[in-house]
C-alpha positions in Angstrom: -13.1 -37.1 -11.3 -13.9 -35.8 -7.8 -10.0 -36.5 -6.8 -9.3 -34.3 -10.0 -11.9 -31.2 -8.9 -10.4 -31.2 -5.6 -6.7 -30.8 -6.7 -8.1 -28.2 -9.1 -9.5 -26.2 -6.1 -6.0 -26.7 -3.9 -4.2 -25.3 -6.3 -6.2 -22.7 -6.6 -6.3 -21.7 -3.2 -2.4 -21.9 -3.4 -2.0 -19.3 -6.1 -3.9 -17.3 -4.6 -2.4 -17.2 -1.5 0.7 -16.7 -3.3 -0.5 -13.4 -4.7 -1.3 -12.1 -1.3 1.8 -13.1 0.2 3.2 -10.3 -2.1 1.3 -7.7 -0.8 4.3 -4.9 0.8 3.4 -2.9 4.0 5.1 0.6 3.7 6.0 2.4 6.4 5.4 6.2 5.2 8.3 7.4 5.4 10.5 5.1 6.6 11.0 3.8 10.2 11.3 7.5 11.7 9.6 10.1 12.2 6.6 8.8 10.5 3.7 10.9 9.9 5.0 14.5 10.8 5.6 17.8 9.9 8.2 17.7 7.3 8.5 17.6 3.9 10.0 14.9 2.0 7.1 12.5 1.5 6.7 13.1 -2.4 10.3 12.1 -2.8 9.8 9.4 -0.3 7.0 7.9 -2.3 9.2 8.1 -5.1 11.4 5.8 -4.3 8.6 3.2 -3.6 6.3 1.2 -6.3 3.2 0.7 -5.1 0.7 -2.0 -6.2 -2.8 -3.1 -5.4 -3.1 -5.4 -2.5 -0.3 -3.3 -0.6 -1.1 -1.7 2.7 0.5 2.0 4.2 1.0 2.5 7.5 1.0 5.9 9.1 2.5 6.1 12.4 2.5 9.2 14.5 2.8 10.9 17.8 0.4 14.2 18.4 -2.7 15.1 17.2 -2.5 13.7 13.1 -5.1 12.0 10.9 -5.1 10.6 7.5 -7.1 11.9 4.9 -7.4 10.3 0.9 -8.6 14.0 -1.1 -8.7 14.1 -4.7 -6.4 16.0 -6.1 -7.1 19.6 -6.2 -8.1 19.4 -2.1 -4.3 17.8 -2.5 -2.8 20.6 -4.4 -4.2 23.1 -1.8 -4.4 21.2 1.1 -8.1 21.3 1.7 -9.5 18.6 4.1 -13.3 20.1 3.6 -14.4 17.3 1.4 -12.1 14.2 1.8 -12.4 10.8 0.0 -11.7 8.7 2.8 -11.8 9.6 6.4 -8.6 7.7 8.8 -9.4 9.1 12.4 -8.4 6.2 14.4 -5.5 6.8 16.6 -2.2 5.2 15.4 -0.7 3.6 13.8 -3.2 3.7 10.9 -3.7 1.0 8.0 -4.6 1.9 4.7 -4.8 -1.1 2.0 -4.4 0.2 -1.7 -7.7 -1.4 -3.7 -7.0 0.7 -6.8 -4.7 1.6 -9.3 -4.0 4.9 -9.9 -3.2 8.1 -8.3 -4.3 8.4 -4.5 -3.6 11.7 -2.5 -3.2 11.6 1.3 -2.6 14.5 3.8 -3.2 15.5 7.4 -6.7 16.7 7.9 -5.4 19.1 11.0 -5.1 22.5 10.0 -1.3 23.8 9.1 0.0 20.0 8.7 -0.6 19.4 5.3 0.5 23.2 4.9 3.7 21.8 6.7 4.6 18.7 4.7 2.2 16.2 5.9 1.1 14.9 2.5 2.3 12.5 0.3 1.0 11.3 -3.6 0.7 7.5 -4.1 0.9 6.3 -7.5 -0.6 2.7 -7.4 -0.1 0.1 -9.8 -1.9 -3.2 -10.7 -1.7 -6.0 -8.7 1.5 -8.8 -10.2 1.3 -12.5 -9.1 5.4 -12.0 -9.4 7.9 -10.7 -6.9 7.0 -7.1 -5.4 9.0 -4.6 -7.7 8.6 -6.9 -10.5 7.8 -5.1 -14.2 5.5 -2.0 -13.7 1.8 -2.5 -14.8 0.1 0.4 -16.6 -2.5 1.9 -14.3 -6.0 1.6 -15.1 -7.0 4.7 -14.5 -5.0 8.1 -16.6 -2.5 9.6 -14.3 -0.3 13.2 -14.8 1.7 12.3 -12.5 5.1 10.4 -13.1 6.3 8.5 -10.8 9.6 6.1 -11.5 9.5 2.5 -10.8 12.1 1.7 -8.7 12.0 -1.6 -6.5 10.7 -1.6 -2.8 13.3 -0.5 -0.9 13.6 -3.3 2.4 16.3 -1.3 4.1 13.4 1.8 4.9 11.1 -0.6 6.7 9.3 -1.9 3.4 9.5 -6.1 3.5 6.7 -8.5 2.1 4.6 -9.8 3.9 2.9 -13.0 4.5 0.7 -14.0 7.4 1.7 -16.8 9.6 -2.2 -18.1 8.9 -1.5 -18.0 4.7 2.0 -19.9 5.5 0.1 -23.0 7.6 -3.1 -23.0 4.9 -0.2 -23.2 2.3 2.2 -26.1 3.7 -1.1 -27.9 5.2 -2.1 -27.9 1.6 1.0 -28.8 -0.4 1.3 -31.8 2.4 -2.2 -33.3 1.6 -1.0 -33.0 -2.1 2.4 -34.6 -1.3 
């Protein structure tokens, strides 16, 4: 019974570390520039599907921040009132804890004005392959966004922690 309890809990450590070890870190934007004045980012995020779990990272040179607004501060690029508050200096980390729509832009004044936002449409979290069939949101969005894969050729790659690969072998060893 106990031998049964314990291969109950390894395998569920397993699957879950299996979920994680879809989480995708985007670069925003690519590899280059980064976070900068330009435009682009909407049709950047695009070409992206974004799930829960996943992680953005904002690189930059210069004086940038990241702020998430709702969507009105987005639509007129007002960085009075943010949601969330990314000041450290780069490159920053965001991880994506909930489905929906999530709005980002520079909090310096002209940047967002300049391009420096982007619109992130996030989806559910799948224990499949990252671009596998879209979830439906849990929250209503007016957005839409198409659901193309993750594109690995514009920096975009899963990821899975050399820590989450050694639990995971360590564990399917003891079973074997």
């Amino acid at each position: 019974m106990a031998a049964a309890k314990w291969i109950a809990m390894v395998a569920l450590a397993l699957v879950a570390a299996c979920q994680l070890a879809m989480a995708v870190d985007y670069q925003v934007a690519g590899a280059a520039p980064g976070w900068s004045i330009q435009n682009g980012y909407t049709e950047w995020a695009a070409t992206n599907q974004f799930r829960v779990g996943d992680t953005l990272t904002f690189t930059y040179t210069g004086n940038h921040n990241v702020l998430e607004v709702s969507r009105a501060a987005y639509d007129s690029c007002d960085a009075s009132q943010p949601i969330q508050s990314y000041l450290t200096p780069s490159p920053i980390q965001v991880t994506l804890t909930t489905s929906g729509e999530h709005w980002f832009i520079c909090g310096v004044p002209g940047h967002c004005g300049g391009g420096m936002r982007v619109p992130i449409n996030v989806l559910e979290a799948t224990s499949g392959a990252p671009g596998g069939a879209p979830a439906v949101p849990s929250t209503p969005t007016g957005v839409a966004f198409p659901p193309p894969r993750p594109n690995s050729a514009a920096g975009n790659s899963p990821v899975l922690s050399a820590g989450l690969a050694a639990a995971a072998a360590g564990a399917l060893a003891i079973l074997l």
